[in-house]
Each structure stands twice: as C-alpha cells, then as structure tokens.
C-alpha positions in Angstrom: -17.7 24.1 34.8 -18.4 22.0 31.7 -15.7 21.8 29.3 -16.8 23.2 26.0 -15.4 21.0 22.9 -13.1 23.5 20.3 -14.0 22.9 16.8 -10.3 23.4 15.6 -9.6 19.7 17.0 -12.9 18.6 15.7 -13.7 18.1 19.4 -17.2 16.1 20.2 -17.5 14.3 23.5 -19.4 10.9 24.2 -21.8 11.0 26.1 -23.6 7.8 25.1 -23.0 4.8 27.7 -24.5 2.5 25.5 -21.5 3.3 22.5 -19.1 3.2 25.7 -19.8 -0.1 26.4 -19.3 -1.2 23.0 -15.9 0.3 22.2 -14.9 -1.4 25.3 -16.2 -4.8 24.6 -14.8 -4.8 21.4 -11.6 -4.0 23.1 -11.1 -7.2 23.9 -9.5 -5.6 27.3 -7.0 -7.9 29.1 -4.9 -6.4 32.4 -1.7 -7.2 30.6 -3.3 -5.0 27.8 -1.1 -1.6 26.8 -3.4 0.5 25.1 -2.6 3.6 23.1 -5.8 6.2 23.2 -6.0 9.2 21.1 -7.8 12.4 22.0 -9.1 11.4 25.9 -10.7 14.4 25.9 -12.9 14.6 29.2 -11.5 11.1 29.7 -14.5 9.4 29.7 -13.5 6.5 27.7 -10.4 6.5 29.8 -11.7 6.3 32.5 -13.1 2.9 31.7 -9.7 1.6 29.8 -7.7 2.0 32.9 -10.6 -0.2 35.0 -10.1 -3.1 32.7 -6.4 -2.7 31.0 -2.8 -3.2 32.5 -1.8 0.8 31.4 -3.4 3.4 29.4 -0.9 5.7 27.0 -3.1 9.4 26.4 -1.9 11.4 23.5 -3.7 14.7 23.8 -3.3 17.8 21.5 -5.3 20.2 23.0 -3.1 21.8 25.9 -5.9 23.1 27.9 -7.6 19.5 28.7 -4.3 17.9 29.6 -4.3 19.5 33.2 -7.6 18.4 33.7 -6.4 15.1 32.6 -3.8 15.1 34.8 -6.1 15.9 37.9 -8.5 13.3 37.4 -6.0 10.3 36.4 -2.6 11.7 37.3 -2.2 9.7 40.4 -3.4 6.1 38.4 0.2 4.6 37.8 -1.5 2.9 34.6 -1.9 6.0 33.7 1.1 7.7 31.2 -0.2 11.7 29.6 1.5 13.1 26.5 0.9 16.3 25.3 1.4 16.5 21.1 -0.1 15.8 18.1 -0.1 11.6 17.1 0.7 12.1 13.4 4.0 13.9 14.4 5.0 12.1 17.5 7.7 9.5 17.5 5.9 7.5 20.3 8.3 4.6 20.3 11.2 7.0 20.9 9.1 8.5 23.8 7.7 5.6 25.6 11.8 4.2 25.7 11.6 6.6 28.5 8.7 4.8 29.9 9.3 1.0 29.6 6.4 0.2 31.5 4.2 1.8 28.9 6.5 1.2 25.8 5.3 -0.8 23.0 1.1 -1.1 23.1 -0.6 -3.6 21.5 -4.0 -2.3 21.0 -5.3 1.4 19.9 -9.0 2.3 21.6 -10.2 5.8 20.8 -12.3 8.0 19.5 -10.9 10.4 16.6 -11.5 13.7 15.0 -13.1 13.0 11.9 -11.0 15.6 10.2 -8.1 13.6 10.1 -9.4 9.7 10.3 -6.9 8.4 7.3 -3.8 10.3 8.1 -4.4 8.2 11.5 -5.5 5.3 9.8 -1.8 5.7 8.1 -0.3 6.7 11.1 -1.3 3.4 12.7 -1.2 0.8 9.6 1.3 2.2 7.3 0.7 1.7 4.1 0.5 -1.0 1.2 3.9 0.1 0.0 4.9 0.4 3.8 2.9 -1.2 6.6 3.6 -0.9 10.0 6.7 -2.6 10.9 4.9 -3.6 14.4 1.8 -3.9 13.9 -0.8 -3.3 16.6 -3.1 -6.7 17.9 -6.4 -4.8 17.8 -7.0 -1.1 16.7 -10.8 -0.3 17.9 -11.8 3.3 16.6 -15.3 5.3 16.9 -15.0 7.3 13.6 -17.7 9.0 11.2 -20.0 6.3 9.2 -19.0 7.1 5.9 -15.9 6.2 6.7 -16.4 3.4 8.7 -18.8 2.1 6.0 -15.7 2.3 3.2 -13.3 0.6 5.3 -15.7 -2.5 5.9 -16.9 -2.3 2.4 -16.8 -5.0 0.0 -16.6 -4.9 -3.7 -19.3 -3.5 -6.5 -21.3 -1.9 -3.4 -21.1 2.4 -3.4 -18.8 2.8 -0.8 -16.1 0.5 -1.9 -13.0 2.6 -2.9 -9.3 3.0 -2.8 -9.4 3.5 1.1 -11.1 -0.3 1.0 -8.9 -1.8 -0.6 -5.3 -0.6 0.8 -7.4 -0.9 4.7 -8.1 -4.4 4.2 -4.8 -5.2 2.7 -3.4 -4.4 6.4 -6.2 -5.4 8.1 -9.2 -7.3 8.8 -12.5 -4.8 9.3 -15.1 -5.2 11.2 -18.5 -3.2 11.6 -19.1 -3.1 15.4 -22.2 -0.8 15.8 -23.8 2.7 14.5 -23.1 5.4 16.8 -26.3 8.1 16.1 -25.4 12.2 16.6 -27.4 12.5 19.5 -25.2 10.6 21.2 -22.3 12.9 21.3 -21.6 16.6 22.7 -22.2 19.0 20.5 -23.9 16.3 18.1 -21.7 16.2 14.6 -23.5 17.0 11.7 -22.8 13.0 10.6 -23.6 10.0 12.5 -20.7 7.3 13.6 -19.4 3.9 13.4 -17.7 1.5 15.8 -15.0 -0.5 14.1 -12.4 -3.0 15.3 -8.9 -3.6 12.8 -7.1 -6.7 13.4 -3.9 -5.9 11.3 -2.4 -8.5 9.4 1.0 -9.5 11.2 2.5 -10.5 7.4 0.3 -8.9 4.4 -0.4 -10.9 1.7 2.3 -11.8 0.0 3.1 -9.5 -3.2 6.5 -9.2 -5.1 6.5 -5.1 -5.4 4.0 -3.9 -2.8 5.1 -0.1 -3.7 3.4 -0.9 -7.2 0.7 -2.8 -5.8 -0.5 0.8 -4.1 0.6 2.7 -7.3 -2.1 0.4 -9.1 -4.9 0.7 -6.7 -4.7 4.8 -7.2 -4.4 4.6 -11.0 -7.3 2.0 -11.3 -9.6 4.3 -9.1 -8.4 7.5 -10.3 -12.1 8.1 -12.1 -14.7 5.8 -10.8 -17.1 6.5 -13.9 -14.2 5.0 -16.3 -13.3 1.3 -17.1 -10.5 -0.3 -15.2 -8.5 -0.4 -18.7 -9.5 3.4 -19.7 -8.0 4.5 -15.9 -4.8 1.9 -16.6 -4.0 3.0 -20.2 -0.8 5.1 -19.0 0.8 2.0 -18.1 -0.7 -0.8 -20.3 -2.3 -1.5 -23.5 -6.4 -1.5 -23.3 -6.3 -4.6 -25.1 -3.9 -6.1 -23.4 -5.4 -5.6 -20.1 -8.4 -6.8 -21.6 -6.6 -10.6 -22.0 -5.3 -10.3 -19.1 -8.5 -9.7 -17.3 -10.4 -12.6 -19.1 -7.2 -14.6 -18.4 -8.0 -13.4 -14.5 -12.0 -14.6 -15.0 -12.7 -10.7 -14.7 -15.2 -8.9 -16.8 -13.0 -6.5 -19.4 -15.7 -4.0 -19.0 -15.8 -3.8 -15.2 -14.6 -0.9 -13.1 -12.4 -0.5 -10.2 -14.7 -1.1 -8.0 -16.1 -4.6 -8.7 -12.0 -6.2 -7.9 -11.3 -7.8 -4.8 -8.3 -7.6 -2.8 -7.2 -11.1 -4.2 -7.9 -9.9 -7.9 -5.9 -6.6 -7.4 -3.2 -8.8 -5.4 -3.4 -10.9 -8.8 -3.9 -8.0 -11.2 -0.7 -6.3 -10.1 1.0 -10.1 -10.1 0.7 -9.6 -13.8 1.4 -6.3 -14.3 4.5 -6.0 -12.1 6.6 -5.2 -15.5 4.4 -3.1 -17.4 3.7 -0.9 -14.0 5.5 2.6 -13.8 
C-alpha cells in the first residue's frame, strides 16, 4: 500500500532520481561520514545515505512512518531512528546514549518547507549565537524562493535579511533546480538543492548580538533608505558620513550592503547601537 504524504508535516516525497543523485553528490559522502537526516519519510534518500556513509541518524516526526522505517532499515547497524520533532530535540544529549552515532558532521535532507528557517536556526544558530559545533557540510532540498535568498547576493530581489545572517555562518551554494513534478504530490512551488559549509570561526565582530540587531533594523522596510530604517538608533546625517566615510552611497537601501559592509557598518556603530 502506498504511503500517502499528510499535509500537517508538509509531507512531499521524492521521487526524482535525477535530484537524488544530486543531493548525494553534493554530499560529499565519505564511510567515516555521520550524517544527520531530517524527515526520511519513505526513506528513499536514506536508503542511498546508508550505501555510501559510515551511519545514518533519522529524526522523524510523523509516528506512523517510523515503523515502516524501522522495517525497512531497522536491521542496518548504520542505521540509528528517533522519533521527535528536530527543533525541540536535544540531539547531543540523545546520541550520548549512542556513541557510535554521537556528534554528525554533515546534515542531508529534504525539509518541510513550512519550517525551512527555524531549521536553518536549528542547525546554524544565529549571528548573535552560532552553532557552537558547527556541522562540515549541511546539504538541504528546500523550496526555491528560499534557496534563491540564501545564495543571493546584494542589490538583486531576493537579497534580504535571511542573506545576510545565512552567509555570515555559512558559505552557500546553488546546487540544482528541483521542478514540482518531481515530487509526490507535486508542491505548489518548485525547489532548490543547496550545500552550507558553515564557517568554523565567523568573521570576526566585537558585539555579534548588535551585529544581528542591525541587520533587522536596516531591513525592517525594504522601500526606505538604510538611514530612514536606522534613525532610532543614529542620526540620518550622521549615518550619512559615516556611509561616505565606508565608500557607500548615503542614498542606498539595505539591500545593496554586503556582508563585509554590514560587518563594517556595525564596526562603527557598535556605540550608538541599542
């Protein structure tokens, strides 16, 4: 009997060899590998991350796949099933019980669209907090828009907040398009392929905390000027000198800074911030 995908876990199966293949590849798969996977689903992306790494870690929410889970891969020793949801798991306090499986250093899956930055979060941490361990390689098949902010770079349309704080943990790259069609039930959007590599030390910044602070304010309205969105915690005209000071256009937006600039934006601003 086929197993039918639940909407309420924003459930759509792979069917697509070809975007199989890829996630895989861009894996980077080694056998000493220990990879973390979230939502296995029907397993077939499992099946092929057992093949290739040294053990697979499952985190499943939906109760009713797990047995079937459990039938097809149970008897793999690579092979380690937990039942739960990832953003409220303490997986390092779990896996202590499983040393063989404790600690992975790369994340393959495919997520629910639904919640794609609470993961992201999950598995990053933030500018004001990154990820004390950061994983080696995080490969994700996720919904384009998405995919297409993460990877975007400045003064194009999908170049936001998410941008910026992603690729101040970690390096983005666009793997391949991954059409409706090629999914059970198709999704209403097409997806993306992406491969993280997070950055072992962010860059360096004196008050991280107000580095994030400043990257919310400054894209709080994308129609306004940077020094309109800012003007709760500095001067317009003082920003204004200290963006010619910084070779940046008074004038510009949000959007047309790059990571360095903000980096050196909030270098300045570190005692006028809130």
């Amino acid at each position: 009997m086929k197993t039918r995908p639940r909407k309420q876990f924003g459930q759509h199966w792979l069917k697509s060899e070809d975007a199989l293949n890829q996630i895989i590849e861009a894996a980077e798969l080694k056998e000493g590998d220990r990879i973390l996977e979230i939502g296995p689903g029907t397993g077939i992306l499992t099946r092929q991350l057992l093949q290739s790494a040294g053990v697979v870690v499952a985190v499943e929410i939906d109760r009713d796949l797990c047995p079937k889970l459990i039938k097809t891969f149970g008897n793999q020793e690579n092979f380690l099933l937990l039942e739960g949801d990832i953003l409220t798991l303490d997986l390092d306090s779990l896996l202590n019980a499983f040393p063989k499986f404790a600690h992975p250093n790369k994340v393959v899956a495919s997520i629910p669209y639904n919640i794609t930055s609470p993961i992201l979060e999950k598995l990053l941490g933030t500018v004001g907090n990154p990820a004390a361990n950061p994983y080696q390689t995080i490969v994700l098949l996720i919904q384009k828009e998405v995919a297409e902010r993460l990877a975007a770079k400045p003064s194009t349309k999908a170049y936001n907040s998410l941008s910026v704080k992603t690729q101040y943990l970690a390096s983005c790259e666009w793997i391949t398009d991954v059409p409706a069609k090629a999914f059970y039930p198709p999704p209403k959007v097409d997806s993306a392929v992406i491969r993280l590599r997070p950055q072992p030390t962010p860059p360096n910044v004196s008050n991280p905390k107000k580095l994030e602070n400043l990257i919310n304010l400054g894209f709080a309205n994308r129609r306004k000027m940077l020094r309109n969105n800012l003007k709760g915690i500095i001067d317009g005209d003082h920003l204004s000198q200290i963006l010619e000071q910084l070779e940046i256009n008074p004038q510009c937006r949000a959007e047309e800074l790059s990571l360095d600039q903000w980096i050196a934006l909030s270098s300045i601003l570190i005692d006028h911030a809130t």
